[in-house]
C-alpha positions, -999 to 999 in steps of 0.1 A, spaced: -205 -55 -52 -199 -64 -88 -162 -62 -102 -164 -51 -138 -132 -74 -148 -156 -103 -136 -133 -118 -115 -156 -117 -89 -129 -103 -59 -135 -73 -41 -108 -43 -31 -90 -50 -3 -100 -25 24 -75 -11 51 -83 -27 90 -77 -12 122 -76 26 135 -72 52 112 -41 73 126 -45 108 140 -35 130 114 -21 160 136 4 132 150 10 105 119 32 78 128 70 75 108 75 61 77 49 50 55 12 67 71 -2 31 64 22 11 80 3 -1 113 -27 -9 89 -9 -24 62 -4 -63 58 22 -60 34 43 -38 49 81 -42 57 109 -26 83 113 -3 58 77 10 58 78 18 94 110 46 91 111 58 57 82 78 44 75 62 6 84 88 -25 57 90 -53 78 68 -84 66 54 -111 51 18 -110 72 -7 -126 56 -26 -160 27 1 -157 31 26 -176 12 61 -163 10 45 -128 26 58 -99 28 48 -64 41 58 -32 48 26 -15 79 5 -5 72 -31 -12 53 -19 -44 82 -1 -59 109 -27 -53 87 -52 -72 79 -77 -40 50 -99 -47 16 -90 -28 13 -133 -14 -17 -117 12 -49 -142 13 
């Protein structure tokens, strides 16, 4: 699949099973899916905030909000 920034990387996609929605885990809804996530992720459900250095962007994730660096190969 092309990238249009020509870059040549593809989206990272989510692994593993999708959680049942009638009983969502705690926290974050991606946690058990997510390689970046963080203690935090797995008992305190993320607020939508605004992204910081992008303006108009908003995000409802831990790590993403406090600014920790995505290292994930």
């Amino acid at each position: 699949m092309p990238v249009p920034d020509g870059t040549g990387s593809r989206p990272r996609a989510l692994t593993g099973e999708v959680p049942d929605p009638g009983s969502p885990p705690p926290g974050c809804r991606f946690h058990p899916r997510c390689p970046l996530a963080v203690d935090r992720c797995r008992t305190d459900e993320p607020v939508l905030l605004g992204l910081p250095g992008a303006a108009e962007s908003e995000v409802a994730c831990w790590v993403a909000q406090a600014g920790e660096p995505a290292a994930v190969g």
